[in-house]
BALUMKE-569911 format. One record per residue: residue in three letters; x, y, z of N, C-alpha, C in turn. Coordinates in steps of 0.2 Angstrom, whole numbers, padded with zeros to 4 digits, always signed. Example, Ala and Ser with C-alpha at 12.3 -4.5 7.8 and 13.67 -1.06 7.14 Angstrom:
// residues 2
ALA+0066-0028+0039+0062-0022+0039+0066-0016+0039/SER+0064-0011+0035+0068-0005+0036+0064+0000+0039/
//
This chain:
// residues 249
UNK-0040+0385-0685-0041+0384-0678-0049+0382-0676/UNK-0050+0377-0671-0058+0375-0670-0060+0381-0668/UNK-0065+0380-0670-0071+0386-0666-0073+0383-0659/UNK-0073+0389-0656-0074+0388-0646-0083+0389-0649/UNK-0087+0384-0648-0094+0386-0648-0096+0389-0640/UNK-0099+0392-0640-0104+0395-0634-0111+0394-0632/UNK-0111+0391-0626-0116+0387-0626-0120+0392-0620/UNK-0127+0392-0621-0133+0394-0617-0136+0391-0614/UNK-0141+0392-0608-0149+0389-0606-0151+0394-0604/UNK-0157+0395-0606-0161+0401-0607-0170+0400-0610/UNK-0173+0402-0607-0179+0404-0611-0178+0409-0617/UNK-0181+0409-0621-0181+0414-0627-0189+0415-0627/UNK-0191+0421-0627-0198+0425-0628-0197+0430-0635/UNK-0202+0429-0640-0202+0431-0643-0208+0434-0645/UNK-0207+0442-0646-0211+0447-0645-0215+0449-0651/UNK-0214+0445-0656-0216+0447-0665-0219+0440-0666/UNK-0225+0439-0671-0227+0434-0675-0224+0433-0681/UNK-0222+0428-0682-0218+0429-0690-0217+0420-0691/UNK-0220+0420-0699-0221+0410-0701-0214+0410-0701/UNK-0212+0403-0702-0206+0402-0707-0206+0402-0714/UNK-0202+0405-0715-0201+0406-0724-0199+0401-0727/UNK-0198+0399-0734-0196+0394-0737-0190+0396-0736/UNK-0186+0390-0739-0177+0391-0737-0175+0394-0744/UNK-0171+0401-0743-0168+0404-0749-0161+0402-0751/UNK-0158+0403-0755-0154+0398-0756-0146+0403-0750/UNK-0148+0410-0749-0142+0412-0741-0145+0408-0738/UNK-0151+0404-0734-0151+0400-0729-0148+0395-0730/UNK-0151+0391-0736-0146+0382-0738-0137+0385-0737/UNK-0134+0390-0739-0129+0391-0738-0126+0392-0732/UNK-0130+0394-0725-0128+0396-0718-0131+0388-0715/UNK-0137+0385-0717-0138+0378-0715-0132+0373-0715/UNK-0128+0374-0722-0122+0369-0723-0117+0370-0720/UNK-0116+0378-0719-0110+0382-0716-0110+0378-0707/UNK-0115+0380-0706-0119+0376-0698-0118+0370-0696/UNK-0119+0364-0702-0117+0358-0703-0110+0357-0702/UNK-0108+0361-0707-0098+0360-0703-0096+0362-0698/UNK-0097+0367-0696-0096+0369-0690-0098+0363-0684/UNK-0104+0360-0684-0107+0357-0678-0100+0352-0679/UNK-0101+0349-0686-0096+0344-0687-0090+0344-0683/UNK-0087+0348-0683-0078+0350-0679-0081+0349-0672/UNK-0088+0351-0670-0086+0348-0662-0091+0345-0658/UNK-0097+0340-0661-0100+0334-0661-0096+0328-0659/UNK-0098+0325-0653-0096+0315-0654-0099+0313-0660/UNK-0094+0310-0664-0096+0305-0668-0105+0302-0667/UNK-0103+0299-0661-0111+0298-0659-0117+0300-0660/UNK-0116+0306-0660-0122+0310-0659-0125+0312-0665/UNK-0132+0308-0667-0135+0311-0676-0139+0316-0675/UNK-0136+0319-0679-0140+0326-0683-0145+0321-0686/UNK-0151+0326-0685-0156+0324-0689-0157+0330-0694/UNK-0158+0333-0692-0163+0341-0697-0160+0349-0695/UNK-0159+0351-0698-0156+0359-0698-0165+0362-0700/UNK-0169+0366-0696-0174+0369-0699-0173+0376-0697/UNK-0176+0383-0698-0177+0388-0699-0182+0389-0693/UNK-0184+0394-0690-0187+0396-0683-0190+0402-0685/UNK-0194+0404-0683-0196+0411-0680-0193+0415-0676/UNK-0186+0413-0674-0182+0418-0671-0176+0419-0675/UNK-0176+0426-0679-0172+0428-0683-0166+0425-0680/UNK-0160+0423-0686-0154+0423-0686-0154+0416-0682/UNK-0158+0414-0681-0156+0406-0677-0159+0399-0679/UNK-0158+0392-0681-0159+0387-0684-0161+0383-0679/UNK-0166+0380-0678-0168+0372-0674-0161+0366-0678/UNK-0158+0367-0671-0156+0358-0674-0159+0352-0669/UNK-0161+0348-0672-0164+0343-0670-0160+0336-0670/UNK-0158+0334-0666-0154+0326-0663-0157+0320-0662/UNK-0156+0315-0664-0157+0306-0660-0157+0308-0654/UNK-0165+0307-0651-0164+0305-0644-0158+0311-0640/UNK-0161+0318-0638-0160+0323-0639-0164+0330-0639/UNK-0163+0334-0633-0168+0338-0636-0167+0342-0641/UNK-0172+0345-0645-0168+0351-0649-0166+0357-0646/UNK-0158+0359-0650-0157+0365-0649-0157+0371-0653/UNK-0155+0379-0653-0155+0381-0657-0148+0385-0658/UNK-0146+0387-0664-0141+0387-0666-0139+0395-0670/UNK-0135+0399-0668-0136+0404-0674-0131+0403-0679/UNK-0135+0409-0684-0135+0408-0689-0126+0406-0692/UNK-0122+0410-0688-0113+0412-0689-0112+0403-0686/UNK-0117+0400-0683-0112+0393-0680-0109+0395-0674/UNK-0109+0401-0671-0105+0402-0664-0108+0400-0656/UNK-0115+0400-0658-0120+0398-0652-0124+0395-0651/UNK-0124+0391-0646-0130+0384-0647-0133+0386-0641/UNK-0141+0389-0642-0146+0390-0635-0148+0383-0634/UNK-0151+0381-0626-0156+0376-0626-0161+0380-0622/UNK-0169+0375-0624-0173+0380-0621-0178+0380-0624/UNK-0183+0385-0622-0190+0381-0629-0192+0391-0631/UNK-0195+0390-0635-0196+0397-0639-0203+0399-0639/UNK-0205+0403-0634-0212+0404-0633-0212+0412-0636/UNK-0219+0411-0638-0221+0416-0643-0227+0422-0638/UNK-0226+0427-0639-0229+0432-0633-0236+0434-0639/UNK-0243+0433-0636-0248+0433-0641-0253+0439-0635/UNK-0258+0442-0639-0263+0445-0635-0267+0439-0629/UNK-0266+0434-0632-0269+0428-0627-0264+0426-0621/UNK-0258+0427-0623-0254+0423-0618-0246+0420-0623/UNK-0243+0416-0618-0238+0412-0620-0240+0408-0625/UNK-0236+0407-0632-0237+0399-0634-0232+0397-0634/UNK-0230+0389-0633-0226+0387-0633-0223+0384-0639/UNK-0218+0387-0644-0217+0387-0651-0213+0380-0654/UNK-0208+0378-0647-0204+0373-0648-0209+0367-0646/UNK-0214+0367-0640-0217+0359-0640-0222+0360-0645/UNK-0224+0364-0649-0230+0365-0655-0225+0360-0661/UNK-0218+0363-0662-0215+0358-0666-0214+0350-0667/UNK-0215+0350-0660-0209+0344-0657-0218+0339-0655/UNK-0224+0342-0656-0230+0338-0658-0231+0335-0664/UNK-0226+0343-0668-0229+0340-0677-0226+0335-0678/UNK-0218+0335-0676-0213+0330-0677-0216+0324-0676/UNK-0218+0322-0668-0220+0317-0666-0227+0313-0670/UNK-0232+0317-0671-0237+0315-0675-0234+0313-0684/UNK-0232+0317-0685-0229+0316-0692-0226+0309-0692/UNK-0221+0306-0688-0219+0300-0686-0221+0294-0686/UNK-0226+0298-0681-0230+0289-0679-0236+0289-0684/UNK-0240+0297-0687-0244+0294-0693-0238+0289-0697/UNK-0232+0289-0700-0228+0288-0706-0230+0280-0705/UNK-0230+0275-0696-0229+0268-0698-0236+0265-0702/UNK-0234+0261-0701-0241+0255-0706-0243+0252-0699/UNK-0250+0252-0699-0256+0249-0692-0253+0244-0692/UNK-0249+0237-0695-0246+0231-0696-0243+0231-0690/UNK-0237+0236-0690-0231+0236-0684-0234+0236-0677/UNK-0240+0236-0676-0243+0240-0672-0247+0233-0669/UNK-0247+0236-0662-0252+0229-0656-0256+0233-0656/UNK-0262+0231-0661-0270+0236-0656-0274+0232-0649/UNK-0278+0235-0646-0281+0235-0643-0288+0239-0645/UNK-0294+0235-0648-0300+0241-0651-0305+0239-0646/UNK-0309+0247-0644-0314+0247-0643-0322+0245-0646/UNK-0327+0245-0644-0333+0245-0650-0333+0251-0652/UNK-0334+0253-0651-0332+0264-0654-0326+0268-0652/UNK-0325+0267-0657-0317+0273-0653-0319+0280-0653/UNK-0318+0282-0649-0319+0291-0646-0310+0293-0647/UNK-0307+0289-0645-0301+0292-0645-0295+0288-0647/UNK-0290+0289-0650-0283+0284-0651-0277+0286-0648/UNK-0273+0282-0647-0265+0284-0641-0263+0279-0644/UNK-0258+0282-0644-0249+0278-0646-0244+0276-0639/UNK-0246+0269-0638-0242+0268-0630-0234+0265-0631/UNK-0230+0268-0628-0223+0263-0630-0222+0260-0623/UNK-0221+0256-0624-0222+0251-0618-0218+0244-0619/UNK-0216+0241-0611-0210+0239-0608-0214+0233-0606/UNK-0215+0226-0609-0216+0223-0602-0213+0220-0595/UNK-0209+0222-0594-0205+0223-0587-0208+0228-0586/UNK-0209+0233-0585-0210+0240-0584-0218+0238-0579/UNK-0216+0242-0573-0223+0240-0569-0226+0243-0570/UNK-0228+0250-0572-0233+0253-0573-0235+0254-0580/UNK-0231+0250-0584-0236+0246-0590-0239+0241-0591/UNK-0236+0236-0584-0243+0231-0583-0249+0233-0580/UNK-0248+0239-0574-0255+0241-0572-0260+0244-0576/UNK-0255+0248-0583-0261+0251-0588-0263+0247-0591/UNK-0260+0240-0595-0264+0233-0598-0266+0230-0594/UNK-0267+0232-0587-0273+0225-0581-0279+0231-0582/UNK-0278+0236-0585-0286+0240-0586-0288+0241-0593/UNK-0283+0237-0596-0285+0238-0604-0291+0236-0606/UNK-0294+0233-0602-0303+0235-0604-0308+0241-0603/UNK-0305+0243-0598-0307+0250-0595-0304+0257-0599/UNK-0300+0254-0602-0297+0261-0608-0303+0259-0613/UNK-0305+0254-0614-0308+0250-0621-0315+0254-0621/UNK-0316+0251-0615-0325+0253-0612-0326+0262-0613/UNK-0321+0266-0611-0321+0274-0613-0320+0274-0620/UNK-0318+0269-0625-0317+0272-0631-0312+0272-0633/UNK-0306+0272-0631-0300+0274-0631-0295+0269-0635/UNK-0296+0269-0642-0292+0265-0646-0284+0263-0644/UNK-0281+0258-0641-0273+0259-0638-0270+0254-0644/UNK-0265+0259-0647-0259+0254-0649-0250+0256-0648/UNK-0250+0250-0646-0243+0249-0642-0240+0247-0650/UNK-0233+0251-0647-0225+0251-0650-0221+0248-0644/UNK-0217+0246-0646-0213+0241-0640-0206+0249-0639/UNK-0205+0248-0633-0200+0253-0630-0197+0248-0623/UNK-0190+0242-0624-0189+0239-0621-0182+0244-0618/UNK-0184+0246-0612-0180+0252-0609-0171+0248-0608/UNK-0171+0240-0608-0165+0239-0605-0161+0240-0612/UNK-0165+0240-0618-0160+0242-0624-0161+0237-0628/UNK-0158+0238-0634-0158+0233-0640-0155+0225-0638/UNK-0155+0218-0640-0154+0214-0637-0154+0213-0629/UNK-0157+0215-0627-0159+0215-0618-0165+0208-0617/UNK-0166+0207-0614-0169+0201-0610-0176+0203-0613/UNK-0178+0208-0609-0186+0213-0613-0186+0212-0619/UNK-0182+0216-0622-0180+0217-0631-0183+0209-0632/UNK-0179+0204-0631-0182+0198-0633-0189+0196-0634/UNK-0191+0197-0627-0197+0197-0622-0203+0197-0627/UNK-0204+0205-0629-0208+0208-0632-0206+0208-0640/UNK-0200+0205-0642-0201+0203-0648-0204+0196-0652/UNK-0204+0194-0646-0208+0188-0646-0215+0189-0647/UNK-0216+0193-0644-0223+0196-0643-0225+0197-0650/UNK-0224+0203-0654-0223+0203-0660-0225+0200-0665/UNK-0218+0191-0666-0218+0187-0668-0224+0181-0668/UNK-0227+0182-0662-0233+0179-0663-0237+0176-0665/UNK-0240+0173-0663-0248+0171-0672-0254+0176-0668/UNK-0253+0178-0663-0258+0179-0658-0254+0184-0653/UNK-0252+0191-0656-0247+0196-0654-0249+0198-0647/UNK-0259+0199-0648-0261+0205-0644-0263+0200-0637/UNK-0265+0192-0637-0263+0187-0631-0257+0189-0631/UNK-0253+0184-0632-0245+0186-0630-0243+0193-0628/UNK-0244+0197-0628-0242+0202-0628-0243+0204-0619/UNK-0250+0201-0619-0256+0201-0611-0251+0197-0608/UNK-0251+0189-0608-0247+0187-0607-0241+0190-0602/UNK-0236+0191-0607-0231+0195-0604-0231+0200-0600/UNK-0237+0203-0600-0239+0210-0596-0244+0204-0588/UNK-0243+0199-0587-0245+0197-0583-0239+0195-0578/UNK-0233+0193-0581-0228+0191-0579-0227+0184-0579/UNK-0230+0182-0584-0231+0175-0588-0225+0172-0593/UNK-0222+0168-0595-0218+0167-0601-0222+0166-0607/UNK-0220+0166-0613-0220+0163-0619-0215+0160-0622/UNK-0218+0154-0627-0211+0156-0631-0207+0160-0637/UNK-0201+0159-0635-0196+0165-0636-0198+0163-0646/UNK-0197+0169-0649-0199+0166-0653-0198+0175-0658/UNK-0192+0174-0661-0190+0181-0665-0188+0182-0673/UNK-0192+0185-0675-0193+0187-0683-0188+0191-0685/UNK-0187+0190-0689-0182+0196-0694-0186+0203-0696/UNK-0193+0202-0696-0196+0208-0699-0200+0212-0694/UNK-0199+0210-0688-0203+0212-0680-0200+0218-0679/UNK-0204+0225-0678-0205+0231-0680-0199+0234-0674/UNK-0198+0228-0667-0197+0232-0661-0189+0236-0662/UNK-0184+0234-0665-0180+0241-0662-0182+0244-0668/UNK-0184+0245-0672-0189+0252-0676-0191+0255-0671/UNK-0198+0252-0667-0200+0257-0663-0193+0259-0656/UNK-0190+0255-0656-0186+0258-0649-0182+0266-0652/UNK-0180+0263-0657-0176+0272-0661-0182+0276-0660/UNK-0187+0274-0663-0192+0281-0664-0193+0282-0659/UNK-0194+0282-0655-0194+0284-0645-0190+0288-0645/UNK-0183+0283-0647-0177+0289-0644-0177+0296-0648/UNK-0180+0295-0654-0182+0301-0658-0185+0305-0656/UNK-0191+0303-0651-0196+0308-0652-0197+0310-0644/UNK-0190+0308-0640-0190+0310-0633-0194+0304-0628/UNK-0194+0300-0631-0196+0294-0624-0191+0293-0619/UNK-0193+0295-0614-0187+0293-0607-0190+0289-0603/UNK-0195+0285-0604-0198+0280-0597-0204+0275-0602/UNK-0206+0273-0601-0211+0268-0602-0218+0269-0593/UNK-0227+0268-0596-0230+0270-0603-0226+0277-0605/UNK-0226+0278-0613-0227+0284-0613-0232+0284-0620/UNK-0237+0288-0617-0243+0289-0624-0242+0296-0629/UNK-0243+0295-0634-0242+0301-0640-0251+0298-0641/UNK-0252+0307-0642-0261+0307-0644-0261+0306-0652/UNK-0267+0308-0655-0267+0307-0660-0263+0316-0665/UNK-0264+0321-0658-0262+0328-0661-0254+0326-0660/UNK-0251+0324-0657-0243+0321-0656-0242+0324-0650/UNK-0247+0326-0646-0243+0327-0639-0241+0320-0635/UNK-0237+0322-0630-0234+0316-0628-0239+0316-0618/UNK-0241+0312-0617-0244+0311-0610-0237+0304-0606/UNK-0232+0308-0603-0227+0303-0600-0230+0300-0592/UNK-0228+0292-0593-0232+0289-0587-0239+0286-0588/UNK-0239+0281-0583-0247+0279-0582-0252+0284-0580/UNK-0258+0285-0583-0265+0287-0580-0270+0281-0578/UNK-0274+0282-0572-0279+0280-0573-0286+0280-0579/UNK-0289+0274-0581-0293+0277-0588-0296+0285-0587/UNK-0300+0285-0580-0302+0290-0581-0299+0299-0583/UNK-0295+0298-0578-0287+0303-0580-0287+0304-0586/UNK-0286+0299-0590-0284+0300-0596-0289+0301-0602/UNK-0296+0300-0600-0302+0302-0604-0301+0310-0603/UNK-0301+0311-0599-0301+0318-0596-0295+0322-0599/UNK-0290+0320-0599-0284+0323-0605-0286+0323-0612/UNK-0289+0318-0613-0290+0318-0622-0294+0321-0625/UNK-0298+0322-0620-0306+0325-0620-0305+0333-0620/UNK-0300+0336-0616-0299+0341-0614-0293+0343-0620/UNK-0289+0340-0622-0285+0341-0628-0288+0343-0636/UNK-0295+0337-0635-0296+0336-0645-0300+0341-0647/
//
């Protein structure tokens, strides 16, 4: 008979310090166990990415495509959403976006600078990861200041995040851009509201970068990931955003 999973929303506070353990082989067994279980009543659609272990005994992070993570226990019977804050003599910390940075960092270090549109300063003081639209208004107003992010310092490179989706008019747009001789014009170009020509590669990185988005929780265009993997969603003004970086690093 399928199992009836029970589903929560809730904060979880967690009142003890405790690392994660390496995984003993009862956990890879309870991990598997959890994998079938999700299996019986999961959309096909929906990919599992990673089964991990938490700081909150008896419970696993699973983590989805485009998706936020949830937490699951140990039996398979109940799936929490929610973030796991950790009770410290200082305060709150927030366990699940502490994750959900390393994830995102870990990620976007993994591409190769190649896939990548830079935009460099004379000195960099700071680096962002912009995913960006060009139809997206508020990512042409951050590239009509892309000199003024330049002049603070602020190293920007752009992943394409073409929000109408894979083969969309955009998707085109900005794989054009890309495919290039001359990515980082064309690319301005297009954020002017300018044409180029259409001009599409087999090895042009953009639905790579579209999935990592939806990996790492991109819901709108700008969205800047720091160098620490936090995510800054929306346009800032430069100075705004020196003020975030500076206040972050």
């Amino acid at each position: 008979m399928p199992m009836q999973l029970k589903i929560f929303t809730f904060l979880i506070i967690l009142i003890f310090s405790a690392g994660c353990s390496a995984n003993s082989s009862d956990n890879i067994e309870e991990i598997e166990a959890v994998k079938r279980k999700l299996a019986e009543i999961l959309p096909n659609e929906i990919n599992l990415i990673s089964i991990q272990e938490t700081d909150l005994n008896g419970f696993f992070e699973v983590n989805f495509e485009g998706i936020e993570p949830l937490y699951v226990s140990s039996d398979g019977n109940y799936l929490v959403s929610g973030d796991i804050y950790l009770i410290t003599k200082d305060g709150l910390v927030n366990k699940s976006e502490a994750r959900r940075d390393y994830q995102r960092k870990t990620l976007i270090k993994g591409l190769n600078e190649s896939e990548l549109i830079t935009f460099e300063p004379r000195q960099i003081n700071h680096n962002i990861f912009v995913f960006t639209d060009v139809d997206c208004g508020y990512c042409r107003q951050f590239h009509n200041q892309i000199d003024e992010y330049l002049e603070l310092g602020i190293r920007v490179n752009y992943l394409a995040y073409p929000r109408a989706g894979i083969g969309s008019d955009s998707f085109n747009k900005i794989s054009s851009a890309w495919c290039n001789e001359d990515p980082n014009y064309s690319l301005t170009l297009l954020k002017q509201g300018q044409d180029i020509e259409t001009k599409l590669c087999e090895d042009n990185p953009v639905e790579k970068h579209f999935n990592l988005g939806n990996t790492i929780g991109v819901q709108g265009t700008p969205s800047i990931i720091t160098d620490e993997g936090k995510m800054i969603p929306g346009y800032l003004p430069p100075q705004d955003l020196l003020n975030i970086l500076a206040t972050n690093s």
